[in-house]
ROBADO-814549 format. One record per residue: residue number from 0; x, y, z of N, C-alpha, C in turn; residue in one letter. Coordinates in nm, 4 decimals, m for minus. Each point is the difference from the previous one (the first is absolute). Layout:
BEGIN
   resi     n.east    n.north       n.up    ca.east   ca.north      ca.up     c.east    c.north       c.up   resn
    NUM          X          Y          Z          X          Y          Z          X          Y          Z      A
...
END
This chain:
BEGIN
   resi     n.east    n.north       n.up    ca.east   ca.north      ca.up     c.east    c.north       c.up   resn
      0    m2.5563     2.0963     2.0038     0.1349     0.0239     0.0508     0.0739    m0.1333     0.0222      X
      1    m0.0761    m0.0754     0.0277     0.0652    m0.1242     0.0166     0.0324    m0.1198    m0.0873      X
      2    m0.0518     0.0441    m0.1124    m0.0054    m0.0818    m0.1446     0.1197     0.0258    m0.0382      X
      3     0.0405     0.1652     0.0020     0.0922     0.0938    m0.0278     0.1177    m0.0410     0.0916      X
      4     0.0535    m0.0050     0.0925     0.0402    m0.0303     0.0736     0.0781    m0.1665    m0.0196      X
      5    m0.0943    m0.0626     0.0109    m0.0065    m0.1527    m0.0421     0.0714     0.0154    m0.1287      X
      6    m0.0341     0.0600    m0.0932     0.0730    m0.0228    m0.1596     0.1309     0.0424    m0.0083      X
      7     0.0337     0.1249     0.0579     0.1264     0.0601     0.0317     0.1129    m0.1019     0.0807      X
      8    m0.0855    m0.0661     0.0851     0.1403    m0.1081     0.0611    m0.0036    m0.1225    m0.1292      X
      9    m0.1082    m0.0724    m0.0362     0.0124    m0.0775    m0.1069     0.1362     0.0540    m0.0835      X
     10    m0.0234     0.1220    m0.0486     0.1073     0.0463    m0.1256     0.0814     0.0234     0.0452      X
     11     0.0624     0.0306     0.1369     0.1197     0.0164     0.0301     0.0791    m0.1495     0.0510      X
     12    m0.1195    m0.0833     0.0638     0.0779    m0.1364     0.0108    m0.0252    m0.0514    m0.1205      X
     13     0.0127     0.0070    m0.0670     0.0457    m0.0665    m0.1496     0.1473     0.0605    m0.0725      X
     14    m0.0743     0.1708     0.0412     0.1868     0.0586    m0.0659     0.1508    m0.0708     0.0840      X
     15    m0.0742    m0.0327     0.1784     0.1243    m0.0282     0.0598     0.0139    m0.1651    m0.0353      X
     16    m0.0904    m0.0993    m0.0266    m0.0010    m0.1165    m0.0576     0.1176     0.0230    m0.1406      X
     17    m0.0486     0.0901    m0.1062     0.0774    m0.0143    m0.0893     0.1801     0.0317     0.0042      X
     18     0.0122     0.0977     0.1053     0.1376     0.0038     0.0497     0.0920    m0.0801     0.0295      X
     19    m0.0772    m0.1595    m0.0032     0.0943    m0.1343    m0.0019     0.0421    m0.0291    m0.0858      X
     20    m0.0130     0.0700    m0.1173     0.0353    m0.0905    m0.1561     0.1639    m0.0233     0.0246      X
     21     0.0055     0.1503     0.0377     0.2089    m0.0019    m0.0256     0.0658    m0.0896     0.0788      X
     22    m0.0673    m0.0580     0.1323     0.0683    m0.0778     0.1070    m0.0462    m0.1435    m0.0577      X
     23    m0.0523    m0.0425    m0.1138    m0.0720    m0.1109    m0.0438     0.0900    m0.0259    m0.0963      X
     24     0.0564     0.0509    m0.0634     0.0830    m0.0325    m0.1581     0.1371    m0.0138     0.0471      X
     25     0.1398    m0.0733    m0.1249     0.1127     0.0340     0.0441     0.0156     0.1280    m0.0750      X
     26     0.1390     0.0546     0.0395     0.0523     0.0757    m0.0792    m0.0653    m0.0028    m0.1254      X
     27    m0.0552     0.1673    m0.0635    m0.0099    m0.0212    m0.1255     0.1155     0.0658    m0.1077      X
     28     0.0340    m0.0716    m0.0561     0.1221    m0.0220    m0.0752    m0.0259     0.0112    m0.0984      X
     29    m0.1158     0.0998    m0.1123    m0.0050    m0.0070    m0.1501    m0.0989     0.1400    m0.0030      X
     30    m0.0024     0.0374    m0.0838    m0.0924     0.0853    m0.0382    m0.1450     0.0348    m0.0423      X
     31     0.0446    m0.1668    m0.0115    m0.1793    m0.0430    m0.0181    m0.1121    m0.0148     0.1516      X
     32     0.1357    m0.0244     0.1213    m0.0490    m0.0236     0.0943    m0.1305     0.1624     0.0970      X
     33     0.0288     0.0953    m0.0243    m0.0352     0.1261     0.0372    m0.1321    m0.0045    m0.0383      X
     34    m0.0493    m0.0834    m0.1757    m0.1399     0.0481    m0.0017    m0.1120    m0.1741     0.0607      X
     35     0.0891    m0.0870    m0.0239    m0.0387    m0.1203     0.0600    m0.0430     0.0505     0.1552      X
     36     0.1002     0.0543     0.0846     0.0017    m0.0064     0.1537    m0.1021     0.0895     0.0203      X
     37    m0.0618     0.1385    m0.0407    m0.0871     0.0562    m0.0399    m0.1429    m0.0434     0.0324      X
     38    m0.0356    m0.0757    m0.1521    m0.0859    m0.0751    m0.0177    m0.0325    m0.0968     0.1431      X
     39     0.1059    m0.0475     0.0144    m0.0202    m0.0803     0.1488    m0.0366     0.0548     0.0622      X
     40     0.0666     0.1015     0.0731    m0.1000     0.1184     0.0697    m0.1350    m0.0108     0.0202      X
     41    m0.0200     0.0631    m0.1270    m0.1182     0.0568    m0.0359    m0.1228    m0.1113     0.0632      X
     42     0.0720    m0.1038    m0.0620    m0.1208    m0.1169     0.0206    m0.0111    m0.0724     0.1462      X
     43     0.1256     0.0198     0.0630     0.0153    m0.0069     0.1581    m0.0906     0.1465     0.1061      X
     44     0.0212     0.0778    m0.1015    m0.1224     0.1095     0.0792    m0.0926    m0.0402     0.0026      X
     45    m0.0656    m0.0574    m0.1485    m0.1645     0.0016    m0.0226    m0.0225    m0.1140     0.0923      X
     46     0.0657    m0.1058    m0.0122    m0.0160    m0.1509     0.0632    m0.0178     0.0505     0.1803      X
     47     0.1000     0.1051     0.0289    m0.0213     0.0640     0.1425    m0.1524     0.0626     0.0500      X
     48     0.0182     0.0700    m0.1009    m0.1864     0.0408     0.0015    m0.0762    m0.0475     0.0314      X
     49    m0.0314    m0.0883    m0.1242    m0.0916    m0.1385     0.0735    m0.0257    m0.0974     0.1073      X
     50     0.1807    m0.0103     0.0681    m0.0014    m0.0659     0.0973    m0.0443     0.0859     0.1247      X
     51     0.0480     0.0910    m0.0160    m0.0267     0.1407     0.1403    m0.1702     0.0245    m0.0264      X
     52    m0.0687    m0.0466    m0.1094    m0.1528     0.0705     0.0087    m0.0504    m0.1611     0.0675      X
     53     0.0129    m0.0964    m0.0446    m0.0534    m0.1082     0.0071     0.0288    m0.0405     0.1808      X
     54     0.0879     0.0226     0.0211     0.0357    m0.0468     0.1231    m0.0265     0.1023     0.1190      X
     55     0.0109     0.0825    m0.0504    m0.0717     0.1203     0.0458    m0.1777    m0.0074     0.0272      X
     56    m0.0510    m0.0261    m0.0921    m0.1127    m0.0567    m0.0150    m0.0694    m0.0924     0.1131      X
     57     0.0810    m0.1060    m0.0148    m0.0176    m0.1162     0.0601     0.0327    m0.0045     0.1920      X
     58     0.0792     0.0985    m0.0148     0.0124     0.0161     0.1853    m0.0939     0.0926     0.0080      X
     59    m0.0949     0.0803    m0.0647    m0.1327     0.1435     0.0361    m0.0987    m0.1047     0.0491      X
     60    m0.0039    m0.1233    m0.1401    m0.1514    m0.0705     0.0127     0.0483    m0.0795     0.1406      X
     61     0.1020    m0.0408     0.0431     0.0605    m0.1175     0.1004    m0.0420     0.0863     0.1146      X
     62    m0.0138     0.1641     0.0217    m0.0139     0.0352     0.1296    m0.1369     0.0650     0.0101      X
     63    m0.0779     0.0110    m0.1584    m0.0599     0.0819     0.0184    m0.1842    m0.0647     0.0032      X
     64     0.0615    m0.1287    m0.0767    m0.1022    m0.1028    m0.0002    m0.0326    m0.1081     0.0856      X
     65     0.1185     0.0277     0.0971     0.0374    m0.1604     0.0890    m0.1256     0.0185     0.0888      X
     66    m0.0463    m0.1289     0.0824    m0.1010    m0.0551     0.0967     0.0373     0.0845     0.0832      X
     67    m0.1074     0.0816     0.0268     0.0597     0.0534     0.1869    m0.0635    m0.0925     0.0608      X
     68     0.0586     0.0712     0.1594    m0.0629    m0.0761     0.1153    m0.1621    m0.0409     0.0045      X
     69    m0.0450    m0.1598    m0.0112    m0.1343     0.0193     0.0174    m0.0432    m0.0163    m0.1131      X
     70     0.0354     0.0238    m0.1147    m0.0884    m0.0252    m0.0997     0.0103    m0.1467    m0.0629      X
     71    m0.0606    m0.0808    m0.0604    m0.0741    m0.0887     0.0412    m0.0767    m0.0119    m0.1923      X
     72    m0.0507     0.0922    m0.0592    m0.0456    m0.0116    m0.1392     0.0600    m0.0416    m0.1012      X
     73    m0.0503     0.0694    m0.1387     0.0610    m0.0212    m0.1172     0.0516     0.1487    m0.0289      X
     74     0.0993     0.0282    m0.0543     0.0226     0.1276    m0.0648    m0.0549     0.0163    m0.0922      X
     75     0.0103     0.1647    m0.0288    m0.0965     0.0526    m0.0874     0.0823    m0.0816    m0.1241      X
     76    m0.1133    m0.0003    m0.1502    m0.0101    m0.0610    m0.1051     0.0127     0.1332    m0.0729      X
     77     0.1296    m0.0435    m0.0709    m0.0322     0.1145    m0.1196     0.0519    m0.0843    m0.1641      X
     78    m0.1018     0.0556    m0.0499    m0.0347    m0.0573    m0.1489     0.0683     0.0293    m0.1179      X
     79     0.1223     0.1079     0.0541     0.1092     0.0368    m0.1043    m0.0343     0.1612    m0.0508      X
     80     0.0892     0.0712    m0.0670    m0.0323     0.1390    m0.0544     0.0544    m0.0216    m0.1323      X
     81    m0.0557     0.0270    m0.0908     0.0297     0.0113    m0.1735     0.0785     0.0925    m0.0173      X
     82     0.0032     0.1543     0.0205     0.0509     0.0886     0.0036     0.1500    m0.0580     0.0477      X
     83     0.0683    m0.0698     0.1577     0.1290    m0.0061     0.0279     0.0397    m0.0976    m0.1043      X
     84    m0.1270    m0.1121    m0.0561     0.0911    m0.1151    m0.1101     0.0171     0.0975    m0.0802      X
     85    m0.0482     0.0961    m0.0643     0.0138     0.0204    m0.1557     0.1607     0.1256     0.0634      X
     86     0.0087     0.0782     0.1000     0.1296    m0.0052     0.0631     0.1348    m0.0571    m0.0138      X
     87    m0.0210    m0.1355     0.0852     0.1044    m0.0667     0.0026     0.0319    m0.1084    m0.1353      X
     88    m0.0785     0.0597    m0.0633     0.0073    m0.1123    m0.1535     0.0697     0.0957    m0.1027      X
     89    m0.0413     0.1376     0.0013     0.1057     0.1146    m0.0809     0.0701     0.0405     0.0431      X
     90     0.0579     0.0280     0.1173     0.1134     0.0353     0.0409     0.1432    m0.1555     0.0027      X
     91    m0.0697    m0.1084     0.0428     0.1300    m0.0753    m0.0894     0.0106    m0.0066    m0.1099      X
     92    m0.0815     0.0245    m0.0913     0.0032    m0.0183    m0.1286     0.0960     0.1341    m0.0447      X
     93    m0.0217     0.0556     0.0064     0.1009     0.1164    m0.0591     0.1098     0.0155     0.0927      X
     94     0.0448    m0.0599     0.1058     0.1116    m0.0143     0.0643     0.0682    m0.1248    m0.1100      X
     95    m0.0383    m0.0927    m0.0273     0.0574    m0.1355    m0.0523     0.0049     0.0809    m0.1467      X
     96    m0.0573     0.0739    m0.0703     0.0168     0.0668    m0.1346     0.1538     0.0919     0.0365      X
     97    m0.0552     0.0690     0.0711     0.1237     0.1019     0.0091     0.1661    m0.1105     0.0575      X
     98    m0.0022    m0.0941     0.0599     0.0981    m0.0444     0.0112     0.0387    m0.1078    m0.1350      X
     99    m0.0872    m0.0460    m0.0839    m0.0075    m0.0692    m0.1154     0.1272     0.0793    m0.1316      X
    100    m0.0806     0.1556     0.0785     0.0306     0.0683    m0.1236     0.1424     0.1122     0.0318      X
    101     0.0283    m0.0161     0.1278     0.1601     0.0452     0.0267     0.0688    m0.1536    m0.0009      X
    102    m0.0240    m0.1175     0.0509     0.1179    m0.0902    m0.0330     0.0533    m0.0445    m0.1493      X
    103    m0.1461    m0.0214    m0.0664     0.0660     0.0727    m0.1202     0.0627     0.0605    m0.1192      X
    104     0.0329     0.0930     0.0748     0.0510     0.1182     0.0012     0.1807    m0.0070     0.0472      X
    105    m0.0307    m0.0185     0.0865     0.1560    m0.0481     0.0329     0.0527    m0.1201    m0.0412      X
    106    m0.1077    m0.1551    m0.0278     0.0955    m0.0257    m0.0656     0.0503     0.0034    m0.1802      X
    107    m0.0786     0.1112    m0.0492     0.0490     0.0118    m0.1110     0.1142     0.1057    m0.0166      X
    108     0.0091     0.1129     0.1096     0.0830     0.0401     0.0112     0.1318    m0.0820     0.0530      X
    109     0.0016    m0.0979     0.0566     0.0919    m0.0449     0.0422     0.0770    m0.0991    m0.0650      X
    110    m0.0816    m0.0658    m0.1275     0.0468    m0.0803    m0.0945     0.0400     0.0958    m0.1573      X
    111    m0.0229     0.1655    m0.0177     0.0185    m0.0215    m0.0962     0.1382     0.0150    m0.0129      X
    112     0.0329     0.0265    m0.1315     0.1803    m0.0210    m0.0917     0.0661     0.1013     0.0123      X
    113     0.1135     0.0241     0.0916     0.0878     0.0900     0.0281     0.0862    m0.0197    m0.0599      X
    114     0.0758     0.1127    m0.0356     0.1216     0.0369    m0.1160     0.1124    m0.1032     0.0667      X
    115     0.0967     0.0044    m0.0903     0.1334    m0.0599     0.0444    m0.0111    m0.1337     0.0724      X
    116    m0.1128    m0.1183     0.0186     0.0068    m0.0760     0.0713     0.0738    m0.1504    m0.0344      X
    117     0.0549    m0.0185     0.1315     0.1225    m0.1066    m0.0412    m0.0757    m0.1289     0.0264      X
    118    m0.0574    m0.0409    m0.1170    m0.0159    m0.1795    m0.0286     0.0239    m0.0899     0.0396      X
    119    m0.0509    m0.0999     0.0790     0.0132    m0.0919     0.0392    m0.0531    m0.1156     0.0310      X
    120     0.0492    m0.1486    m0.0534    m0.1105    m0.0942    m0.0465    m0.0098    m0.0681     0.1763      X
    121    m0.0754    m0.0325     0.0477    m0.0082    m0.0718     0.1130    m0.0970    m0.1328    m0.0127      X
    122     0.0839    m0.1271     0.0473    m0.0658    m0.0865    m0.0688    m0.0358    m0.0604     0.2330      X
    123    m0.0968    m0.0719    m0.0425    m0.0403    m0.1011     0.1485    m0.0172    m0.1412    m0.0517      X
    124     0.0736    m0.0841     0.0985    m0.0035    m0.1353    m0.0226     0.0159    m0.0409     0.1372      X
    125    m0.0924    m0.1454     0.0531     0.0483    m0.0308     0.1148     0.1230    m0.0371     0.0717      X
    126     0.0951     0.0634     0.0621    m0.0613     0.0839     0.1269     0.0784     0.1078    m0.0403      X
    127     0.0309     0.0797    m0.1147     0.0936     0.0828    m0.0244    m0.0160     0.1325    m0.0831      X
    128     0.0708     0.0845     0.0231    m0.0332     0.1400    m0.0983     0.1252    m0.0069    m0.0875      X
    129    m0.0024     0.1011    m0.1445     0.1214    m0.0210    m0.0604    m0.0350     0.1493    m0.1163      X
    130     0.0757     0.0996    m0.0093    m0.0055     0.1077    m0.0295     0.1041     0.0251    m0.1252      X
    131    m0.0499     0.0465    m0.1130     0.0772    m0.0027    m0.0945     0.0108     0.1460    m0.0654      X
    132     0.1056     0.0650    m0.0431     0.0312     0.1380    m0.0135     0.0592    m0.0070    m0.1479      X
    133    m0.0717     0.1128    m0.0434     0.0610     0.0178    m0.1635     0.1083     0.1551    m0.0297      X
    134     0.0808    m0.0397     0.0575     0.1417     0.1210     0.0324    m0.0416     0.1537     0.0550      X
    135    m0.0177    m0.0473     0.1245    m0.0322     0.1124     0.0604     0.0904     0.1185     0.0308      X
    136     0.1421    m0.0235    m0.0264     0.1102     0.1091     0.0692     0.0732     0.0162    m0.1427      X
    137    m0.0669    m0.0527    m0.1254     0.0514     0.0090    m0.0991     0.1636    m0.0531    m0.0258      X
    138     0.0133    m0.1244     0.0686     0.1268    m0.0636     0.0134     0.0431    m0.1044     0.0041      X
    139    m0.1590    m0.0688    m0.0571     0.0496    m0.1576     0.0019     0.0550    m0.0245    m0.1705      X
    140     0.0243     0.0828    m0.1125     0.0494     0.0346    m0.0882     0.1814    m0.0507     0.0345      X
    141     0.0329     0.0386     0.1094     0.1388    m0.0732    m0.0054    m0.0093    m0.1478     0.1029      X
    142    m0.0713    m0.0271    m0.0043     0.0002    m0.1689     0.0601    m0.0851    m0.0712    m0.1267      X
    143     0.0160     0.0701    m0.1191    m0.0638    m0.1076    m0.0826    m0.1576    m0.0381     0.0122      X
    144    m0.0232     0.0271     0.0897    m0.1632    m0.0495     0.0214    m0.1402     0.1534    m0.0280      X
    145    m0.0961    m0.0674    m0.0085    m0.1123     0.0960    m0.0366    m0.0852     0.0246     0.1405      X
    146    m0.0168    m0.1386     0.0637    m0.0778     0.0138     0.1187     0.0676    m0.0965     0.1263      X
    147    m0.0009     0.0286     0.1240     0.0444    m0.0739     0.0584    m0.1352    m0.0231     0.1006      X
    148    m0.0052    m0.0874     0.1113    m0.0970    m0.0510     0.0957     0.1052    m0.0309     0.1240      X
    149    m0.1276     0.0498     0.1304     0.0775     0.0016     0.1020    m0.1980    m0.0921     0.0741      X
    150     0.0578    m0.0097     0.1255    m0.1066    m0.0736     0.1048    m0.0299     0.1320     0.0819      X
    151     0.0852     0.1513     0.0156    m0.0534     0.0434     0.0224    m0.0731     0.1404    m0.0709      X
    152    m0.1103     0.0762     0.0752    m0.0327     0.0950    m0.0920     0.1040     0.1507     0.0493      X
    153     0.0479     0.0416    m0.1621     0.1001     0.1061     0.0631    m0.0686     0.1393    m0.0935      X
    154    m0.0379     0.0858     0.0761    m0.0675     0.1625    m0.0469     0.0922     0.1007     0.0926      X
    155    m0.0180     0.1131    m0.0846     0.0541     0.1316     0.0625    m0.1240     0.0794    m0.0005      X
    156     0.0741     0.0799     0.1163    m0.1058     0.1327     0.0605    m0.0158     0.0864    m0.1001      X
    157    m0.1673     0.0265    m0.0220     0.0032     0.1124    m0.0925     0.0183    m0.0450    m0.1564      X
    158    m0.0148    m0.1046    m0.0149    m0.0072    m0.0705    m0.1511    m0.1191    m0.1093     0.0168      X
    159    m0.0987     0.0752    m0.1230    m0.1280    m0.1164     0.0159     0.0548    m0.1446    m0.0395      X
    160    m0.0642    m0.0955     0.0563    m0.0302    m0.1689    m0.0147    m0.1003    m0.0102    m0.0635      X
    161     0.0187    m0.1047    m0.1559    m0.1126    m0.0511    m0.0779     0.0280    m0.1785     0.0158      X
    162    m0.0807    m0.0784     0.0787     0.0660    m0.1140    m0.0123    m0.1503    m0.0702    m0.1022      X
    163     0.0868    m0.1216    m0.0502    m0.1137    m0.0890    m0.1004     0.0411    m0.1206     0.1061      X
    164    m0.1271    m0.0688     0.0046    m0.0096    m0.1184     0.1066    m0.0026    m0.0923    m0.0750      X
    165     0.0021    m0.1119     0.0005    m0.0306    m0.1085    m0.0228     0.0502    m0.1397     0.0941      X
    166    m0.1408    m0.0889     0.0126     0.0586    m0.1073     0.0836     0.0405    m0.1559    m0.0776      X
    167     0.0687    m0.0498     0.0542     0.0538    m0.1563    m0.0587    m0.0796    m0.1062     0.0299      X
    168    m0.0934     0.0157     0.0943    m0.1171    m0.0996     0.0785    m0.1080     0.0285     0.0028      X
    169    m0.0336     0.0142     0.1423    m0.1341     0.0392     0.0694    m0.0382     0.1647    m0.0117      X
    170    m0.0959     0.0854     0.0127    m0.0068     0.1640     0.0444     0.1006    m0.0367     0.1329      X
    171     0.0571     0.1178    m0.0015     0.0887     0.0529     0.1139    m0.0762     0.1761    m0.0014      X
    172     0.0796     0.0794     0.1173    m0.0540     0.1189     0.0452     0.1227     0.0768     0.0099      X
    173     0.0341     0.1016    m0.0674     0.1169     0.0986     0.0609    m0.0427     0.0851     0.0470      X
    174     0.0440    m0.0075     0.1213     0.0130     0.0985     0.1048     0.0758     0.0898     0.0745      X
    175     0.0516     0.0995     0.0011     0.1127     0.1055     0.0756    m0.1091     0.0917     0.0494      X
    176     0.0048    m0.0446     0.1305    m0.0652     0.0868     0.1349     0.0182     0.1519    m0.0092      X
    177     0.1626     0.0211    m0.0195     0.0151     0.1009     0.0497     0.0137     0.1142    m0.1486      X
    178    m0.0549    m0.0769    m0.1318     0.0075     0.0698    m0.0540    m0.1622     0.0187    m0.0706      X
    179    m0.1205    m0.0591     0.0942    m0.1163    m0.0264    m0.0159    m0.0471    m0.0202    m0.1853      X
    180     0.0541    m0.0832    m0.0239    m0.0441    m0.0719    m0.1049     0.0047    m0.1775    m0.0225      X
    181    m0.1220    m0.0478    m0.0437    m0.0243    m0.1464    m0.0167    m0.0291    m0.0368    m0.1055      X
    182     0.0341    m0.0820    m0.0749    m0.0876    m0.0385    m0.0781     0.0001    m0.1920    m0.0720      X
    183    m0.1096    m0.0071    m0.0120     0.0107    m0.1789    m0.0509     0.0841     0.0012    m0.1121      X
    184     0.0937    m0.0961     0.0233     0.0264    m0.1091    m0.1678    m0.0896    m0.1045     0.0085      X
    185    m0.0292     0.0031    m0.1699    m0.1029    m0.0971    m0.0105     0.0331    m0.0539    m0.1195      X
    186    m0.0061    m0.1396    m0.0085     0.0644    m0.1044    m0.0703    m0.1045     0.0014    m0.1291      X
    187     0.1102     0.0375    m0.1122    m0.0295    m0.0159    m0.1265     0.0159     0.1556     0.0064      X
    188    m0.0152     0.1072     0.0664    m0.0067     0.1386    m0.0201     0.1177     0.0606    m0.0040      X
    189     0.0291     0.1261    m0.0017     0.0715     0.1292    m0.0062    m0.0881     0.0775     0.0970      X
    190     0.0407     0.0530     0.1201    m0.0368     0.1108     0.0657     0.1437     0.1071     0.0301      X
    191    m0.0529     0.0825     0.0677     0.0983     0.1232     0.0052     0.0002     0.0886     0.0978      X
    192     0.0521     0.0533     0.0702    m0.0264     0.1082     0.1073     0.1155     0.0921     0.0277      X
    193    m0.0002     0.1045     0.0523     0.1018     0.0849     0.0005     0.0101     0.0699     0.1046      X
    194     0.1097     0.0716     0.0292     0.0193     0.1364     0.1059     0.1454     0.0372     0.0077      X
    195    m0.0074     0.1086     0.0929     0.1290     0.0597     0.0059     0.0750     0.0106     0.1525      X
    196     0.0578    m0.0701     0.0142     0.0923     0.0032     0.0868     0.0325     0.1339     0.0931      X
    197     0.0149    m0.0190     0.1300    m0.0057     0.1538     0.0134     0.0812     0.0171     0.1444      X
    198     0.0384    m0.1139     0.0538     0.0733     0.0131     0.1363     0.1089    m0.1008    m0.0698      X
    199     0.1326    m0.0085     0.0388     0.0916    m0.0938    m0.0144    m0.0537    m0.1199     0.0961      X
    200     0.0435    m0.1082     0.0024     0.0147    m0.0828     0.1136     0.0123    m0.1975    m0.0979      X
    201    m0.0591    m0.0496     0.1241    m0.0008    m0.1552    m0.0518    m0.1164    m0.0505     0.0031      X
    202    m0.1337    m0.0022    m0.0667    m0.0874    m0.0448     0.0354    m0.0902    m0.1206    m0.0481      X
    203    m0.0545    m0.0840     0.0321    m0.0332    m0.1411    m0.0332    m0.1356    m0.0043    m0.0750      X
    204     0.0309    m0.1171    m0.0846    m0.1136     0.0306    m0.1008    m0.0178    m0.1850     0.0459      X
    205    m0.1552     0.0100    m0.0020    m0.0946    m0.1371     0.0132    m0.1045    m0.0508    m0.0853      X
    206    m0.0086    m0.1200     0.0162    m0.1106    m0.0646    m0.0879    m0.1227     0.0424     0.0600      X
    207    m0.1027     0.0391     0.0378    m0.1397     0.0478     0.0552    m0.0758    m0.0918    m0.0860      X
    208     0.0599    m0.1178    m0.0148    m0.1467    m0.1086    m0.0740     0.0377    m0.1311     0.0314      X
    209    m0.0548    m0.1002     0.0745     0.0232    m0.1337     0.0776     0.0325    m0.0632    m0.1732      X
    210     0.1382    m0.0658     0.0130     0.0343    m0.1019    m0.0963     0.0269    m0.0655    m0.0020      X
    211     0.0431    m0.0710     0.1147     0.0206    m0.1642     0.0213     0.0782     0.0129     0.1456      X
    212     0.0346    m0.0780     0.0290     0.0884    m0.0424     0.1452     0.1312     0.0987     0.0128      X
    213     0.0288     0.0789    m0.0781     0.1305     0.0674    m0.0046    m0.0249     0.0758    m0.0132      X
    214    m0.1282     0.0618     0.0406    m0.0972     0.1695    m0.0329     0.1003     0.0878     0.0739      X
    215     0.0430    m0.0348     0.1445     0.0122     0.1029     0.0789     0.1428     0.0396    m0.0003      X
    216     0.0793    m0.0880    m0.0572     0.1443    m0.0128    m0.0329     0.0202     0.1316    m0.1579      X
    217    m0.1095    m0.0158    m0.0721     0.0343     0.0960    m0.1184     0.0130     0.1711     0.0425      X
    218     0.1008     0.0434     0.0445     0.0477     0.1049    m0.0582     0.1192     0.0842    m0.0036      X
    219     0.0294     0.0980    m0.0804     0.1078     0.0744     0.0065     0.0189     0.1084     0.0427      X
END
């Protein structure tokens, strides 16, 4: 009854552990963000688990093993059980499989190629971002030009983002918090990442990779 008991609060202080995810993130602002925040979850439960069994654990043996009054010996010696290793050796193991094999999962769902997506080259150089558009409103046809570039990044709600990265220097990191996607530029490469916009607003995109003295100054 008390194993029972004991396991039942474990799993419920982990479900109420995982209930922090939403007070942990900003605003999520994309569509991609729902199966990302999820996943977080998920792994903020299991991570709860462990902490609620372990610590849990550790205050039973703290009251249940401690010196009483008077005693004066050695505590009992115990030589280990095979049975709890071969336990606690398969049950993370197929916890770390099963989370191996939903992340993923999401992120291939979350990178693949959605219809209609509006192009955009994004280049990183120290300390600066610079975003280049190949006629997105179908109207740079009367200004003569094919593509124009702005410093900042401009998307609409409800229209996927395909951007191509590339950096002028060092790896840099793009980052938009609130639209939970990152990813490295890496010098000499082409990388790519995408999503869809999904709240209006203004939100800031960062370097997430130390590049010189003007790291913390890069973003838009």
């Amino acid at each position: 009854v008390l194993i029972i008991l004991g396991g039942a609060i474990v799993l419920v202080g982990g479900y109420l552990i995982s209930l922090l995810a939403p007070s942990l993130f900003p605003v999520a602002a994309s569509a991609e963000a729902g199966p990302i925040d999820q996943l977080f979850q998920v792994m903020l439960f299991l991570g709860g688990v462990v902490f609620m069994l372990v610590e849990g654990l550790l205050i039973v043996s703290i009251v249940r093993f401690r010196a009483r009054k008077g005693e004066t010996g050695d505590g009992a010696n115990f030589n280990g059980n095979i049975t709890l290793e071969v336990i606690w050796t398969i049950i993370p193991a197929i916890v770390v499989v099963f989370i191996t094999l939903y992340s993923y999962q999401v992120w291939v769902d979350i990178r693949a190629p959605k219809d209609d997506e509006l192009l955009i080259e994004a280049n990183g150089q120290r300390f600066v971002w610079s975003f280049t558009y190949t006629d997105p409103l179908d109207r740079l046809a009367e200004l003569n030009t094919q593509t124009f570039s702005d410093n900042v990044l401009h998307t609409y709600v409800g229209r996927p983002v395909r951007l191509k990265m590339y950096t002028s220097d060092v790896n840099h990191a793009f980052w938009v918090p609130t639209m939970r996607i990152k990813q490295d530029l890496l010098a000499g490469r082409e990388t790519e990442i995408g999503f869809t916009p999904t709240v209006a607003g203004r939100y800031r995109v960062v370097c997430a990779e130390l590049c010189g003295s003007g790291h913390g100054a890069m973003y838009s």
